[in-house]
N, C-alpha and C positions, 0 to 999 in steps of 0.2 A: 489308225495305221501308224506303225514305229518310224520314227525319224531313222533316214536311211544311215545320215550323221551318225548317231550314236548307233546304229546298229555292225557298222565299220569300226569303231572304237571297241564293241562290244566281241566282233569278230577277230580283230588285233590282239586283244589281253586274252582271249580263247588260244587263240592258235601260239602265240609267243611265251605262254605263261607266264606272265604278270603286268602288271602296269606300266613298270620303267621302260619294259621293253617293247610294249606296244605304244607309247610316246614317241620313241626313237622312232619305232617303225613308220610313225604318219606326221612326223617330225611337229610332235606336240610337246606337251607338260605334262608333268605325270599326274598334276589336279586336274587340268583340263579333262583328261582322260575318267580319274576318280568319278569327277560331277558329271561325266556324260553317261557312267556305268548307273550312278545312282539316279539319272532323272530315267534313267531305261527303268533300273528295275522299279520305282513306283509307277512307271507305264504298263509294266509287264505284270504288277499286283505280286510279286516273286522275286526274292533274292535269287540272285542269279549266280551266284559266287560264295565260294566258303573261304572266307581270308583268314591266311594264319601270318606269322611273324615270318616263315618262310618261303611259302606257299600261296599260291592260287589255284582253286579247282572251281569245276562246274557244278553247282547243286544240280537236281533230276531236273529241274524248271530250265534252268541254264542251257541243258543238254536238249533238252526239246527244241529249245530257240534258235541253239545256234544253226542246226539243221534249214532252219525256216531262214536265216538272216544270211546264211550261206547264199541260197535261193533267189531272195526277192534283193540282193546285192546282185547278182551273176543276171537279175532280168533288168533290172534298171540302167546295167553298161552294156546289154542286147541292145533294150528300146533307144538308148541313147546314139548309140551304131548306127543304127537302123535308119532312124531319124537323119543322123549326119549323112550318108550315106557311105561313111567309112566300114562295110561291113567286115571286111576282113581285118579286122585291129584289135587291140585288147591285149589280154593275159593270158596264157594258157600254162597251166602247170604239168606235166608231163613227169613219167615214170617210165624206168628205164630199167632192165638187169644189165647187170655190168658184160653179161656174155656179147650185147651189142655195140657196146662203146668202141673197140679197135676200129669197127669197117664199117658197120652196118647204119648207126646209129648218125655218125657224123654226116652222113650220104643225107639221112633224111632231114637233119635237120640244117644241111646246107642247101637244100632246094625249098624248103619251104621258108625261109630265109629269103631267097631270091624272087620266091613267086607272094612273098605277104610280109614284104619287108615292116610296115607297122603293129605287128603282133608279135610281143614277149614273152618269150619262151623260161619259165622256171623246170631245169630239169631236177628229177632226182634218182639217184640210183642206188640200185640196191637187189635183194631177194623179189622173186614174182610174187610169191603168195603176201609177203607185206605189201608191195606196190599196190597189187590187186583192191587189199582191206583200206588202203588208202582212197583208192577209188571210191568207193563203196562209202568212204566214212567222211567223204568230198573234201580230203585233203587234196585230190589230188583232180585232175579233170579225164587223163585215160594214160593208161599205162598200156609195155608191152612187154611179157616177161613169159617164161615157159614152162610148163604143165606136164608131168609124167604119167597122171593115176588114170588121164581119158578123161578126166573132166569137158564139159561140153561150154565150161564160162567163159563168155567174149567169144569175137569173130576170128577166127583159126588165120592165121597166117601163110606159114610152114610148118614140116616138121623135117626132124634130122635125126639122129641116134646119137644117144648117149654112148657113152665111151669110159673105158676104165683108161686112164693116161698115165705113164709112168716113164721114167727116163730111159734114153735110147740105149745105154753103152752100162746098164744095172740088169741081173738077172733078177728074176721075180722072187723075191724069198719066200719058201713056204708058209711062212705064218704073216699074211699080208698086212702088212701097216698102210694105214686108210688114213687118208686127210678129206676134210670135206668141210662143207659152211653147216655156219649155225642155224639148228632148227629155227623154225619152221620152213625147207627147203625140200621141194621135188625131185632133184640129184638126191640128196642124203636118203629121203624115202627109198627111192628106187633103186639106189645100191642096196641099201639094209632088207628089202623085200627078196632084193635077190640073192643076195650073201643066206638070208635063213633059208633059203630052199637046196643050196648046195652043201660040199660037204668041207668048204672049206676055213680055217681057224684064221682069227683077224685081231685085230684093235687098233684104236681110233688113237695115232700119234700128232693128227694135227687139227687144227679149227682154223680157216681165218672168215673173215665176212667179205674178202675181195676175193676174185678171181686171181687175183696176181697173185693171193700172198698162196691159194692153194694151188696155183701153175708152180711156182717157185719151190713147195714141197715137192709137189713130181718128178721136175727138173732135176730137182738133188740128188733124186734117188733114195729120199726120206720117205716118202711115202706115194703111194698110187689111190687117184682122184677120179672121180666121176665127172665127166666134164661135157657138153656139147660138141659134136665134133670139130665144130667153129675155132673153139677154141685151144686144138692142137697148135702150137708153134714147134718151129725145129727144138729138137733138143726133145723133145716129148715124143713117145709113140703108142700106139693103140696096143694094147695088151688083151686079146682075145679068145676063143675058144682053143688057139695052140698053147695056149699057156694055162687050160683049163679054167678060165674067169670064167662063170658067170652071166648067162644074155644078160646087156640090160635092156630097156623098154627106149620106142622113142621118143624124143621130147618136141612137145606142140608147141612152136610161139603161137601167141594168141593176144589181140590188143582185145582192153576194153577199155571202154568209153563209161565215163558216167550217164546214168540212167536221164532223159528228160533235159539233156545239156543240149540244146539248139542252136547254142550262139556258134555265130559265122564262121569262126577263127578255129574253133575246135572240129565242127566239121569239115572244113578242109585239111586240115591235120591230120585227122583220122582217115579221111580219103587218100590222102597224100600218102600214106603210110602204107594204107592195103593197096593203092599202086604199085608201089616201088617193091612190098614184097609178090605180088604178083608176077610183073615181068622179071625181077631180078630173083624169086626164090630165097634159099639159104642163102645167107651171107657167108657160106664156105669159104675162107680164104683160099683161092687157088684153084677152086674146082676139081678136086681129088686129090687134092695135096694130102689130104688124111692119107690115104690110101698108099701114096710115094714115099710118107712120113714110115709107115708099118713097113711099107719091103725094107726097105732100107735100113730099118731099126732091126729086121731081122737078121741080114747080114753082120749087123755089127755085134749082135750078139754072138753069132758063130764065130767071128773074128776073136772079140772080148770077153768070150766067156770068163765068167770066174771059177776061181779053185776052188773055193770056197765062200761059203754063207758065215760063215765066224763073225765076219762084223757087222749081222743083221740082227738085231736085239731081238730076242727072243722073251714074249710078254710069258708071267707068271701064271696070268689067267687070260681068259678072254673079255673082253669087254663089252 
C-alpha cells in the first residue's frame, strides 16, 4: 500500500506543476518533496514524472496514479471524519460559471457556511463545459454551470432562455457584431447554430472569458452577446424576434458531482444547492426584470432612434 505521505506530495507537484510549488503548497522543501517523489516512484516500479529544466509532466504511469491517489487521499480524510465524528468538515472544491456569482451563487454558499461552518470551500470560476472536464478529471469535486445542446449530464437544476443582449439606447445594425466567450462555450454554440440557420450577416468583434468583460461589450453598444437572461442588467435589453434575431435555445443549469465522492461535506453541498434551486428557481434578478428591461428598451428606441448606421463598422467579410 503507498504511503498516504508521499502520495500527497505526489498529488501537490501533479496538480501545481512542479516541485518548488508543491513545497510551498505543504509548507516543505523542495528535497523533501524530490526524495518523497523518488521513494514513491521505486514503490510504484515507474517513473512517474518527465523532468526537464522547465518542466514537470506526468509519464502514462504517473497519470494512472494520480487518479488512484486522488481517491485513496479523498477516503482516508472520509474514514478520519467519520471516526472523529466531525462528518461535515473538510475540503470541498467547487466550480462555478461566472453567470451565478452576482446573486445566486453567494446565497448558497452563505448558508452553507452557516449550516457546516468547518468545511473549506475552494471555488473556481469559469466556463460550464471546462468546470464540468474538471469534475470528471477530479480537479474539482462538483460544479454547477449551464448546458444548451439538451445534454442529459449531471442533475438539472433550472432552466432559463438565452438571450441575445445588446444596448438599450443602440439601434441593431444590419451586419450584427457578436461578442461572446471563448470556445469551448454553450452560449457561443448556441448562438452560432442559430445564426447558420437564419439569414442574417455577422462577425465576431469581441472575445472575453468573463461575463463582465462580454456584458460591458453589449452595454457599449459594440456588440450584441448571448447571455442567460439572469444576466440582463440595466443598460442592456433583450433583442428578439422584433428585431428579427434568431430563437435561441434554453439554457439548463445543471450541478454535477463527482462520480463515487461520498464524503459528508460534499453531500450536503450538493444537497444544499439542489434545495435552494428548487424552492428559489432561476436566480432571475428581479423576477421579470428581463421582461421591464425589453419594454422599456423599446421605448427608448422609439425615442433614440438613430439617423443613421455610418458609424457601425461594416466587416469586409463574414467571419
Amino acid at each position: 500500500m503507498f504511503d498516504s505521505e508521499l502520495l500527497r506530495s505526489f498529488v501537490a507537484v501533479a496538480e501545481s506543476g512542479g516541485f518548488t510549488n508543491a513545497a510551498k503548497l505543504l509548507n516543505s522543501t523542495q528535497s523533501t518533496i524530490s526524495a518523497q517523489i523518488h521513494r514513491l516512484e521505486e514503490e510504484a516500479g515507474h517513473p512517474l514524472f518527465v523532468r526537464t529544466t522547465r518542466s514537470v509532466e506526468l509519464t502514462s504511469a504517473g497519470e494512472t496514479l494520480l487518479g488512484y491517489a486522488r481517491t485513496i487521499l479523498r477516503l482516508n480524510e472520509d474514514a478520519r471524519l467519520c471516526l472523529s465524528g466531525a462528518r461535515q468538515a473538510g475540503r470541498v472544491r467547487v466550480g462555478a460559471s461566472e453567470d451565478l456569482t452576482d446573486n445566486w451563487l453567494p446565497k448558497v454558499l452563505q448558508r452553507m457556511r452557516r449550516q457546516c461552518p468547518d468545511v473549506e470551500i475552494e471555488l473556481e470560476i469559469g466556463l460550464g463545459p471546462r468546470l464540468f472536464e474538471m469534475v470528471k478529471t477530479e480537479e474539482l469535486d462538483l460544479a454547477v454551470g449551464g448546458l444548451c445542446s439538451g445534454r442529459t449530464e449531471g442533475r438539472r437544476l433550472w432552466s432559463e432562455p438565452l438571450v441575445w443582449a445588446f444596448s438599450t439606447d443602440v439601434e441593431v445594425p444590419s451586419v450584427l457584431p457578436l461578442a461572446f466567450f471563448p470556445e469551448p462555450c454553450p452560449y457561443r454554440e448556441a448562438a452560432m447554430r442559430a445564426l447558420a440557420g437564419s439569414q442574417k450577416q455577422w462577425r465576431i468583434v469581441s472575445t472575453s472569458s468573463s461575463v463582465a468583460g462580454v456584458r460591458a461589450a453589449a452595454m457599449a453598444g459594440l456588440a450584441i452577446a448571448p447571455l442567460a437572461r439572469q444576466s440582463i442588467r440595466p443598460g442592456l435589453r433583450i433583442v428578439d424576434k422584433n428585431d428579427r434575431m434568431p430563437k435561441l435555445p434554453e439554457v439548463e443549469f445543471v450541478l454535477l458531482v463527482r462520480e463515487k465522492d461520498t464524503r459528508p461535506a460534499v453531500s450536503a453541498l450538493a444537497g444544499l444547492i439542489q434545495q435552494m434551486a428548487a424552492t428559489a428557481g432561476s436566480p432571475d434578478p428581479g423576477g421579470g426584470k428581463a421582461s421591464t428591461v425589453t419594454r422599456q428598451s423599446r421605448s427608448i428606441r422609439r425615442v433614440n432612434k438613430l439617423s443613421s448606421l455610418s458609424n457601425s463598422p461594416v466587416p469586409s467579410s463574414q467571419q
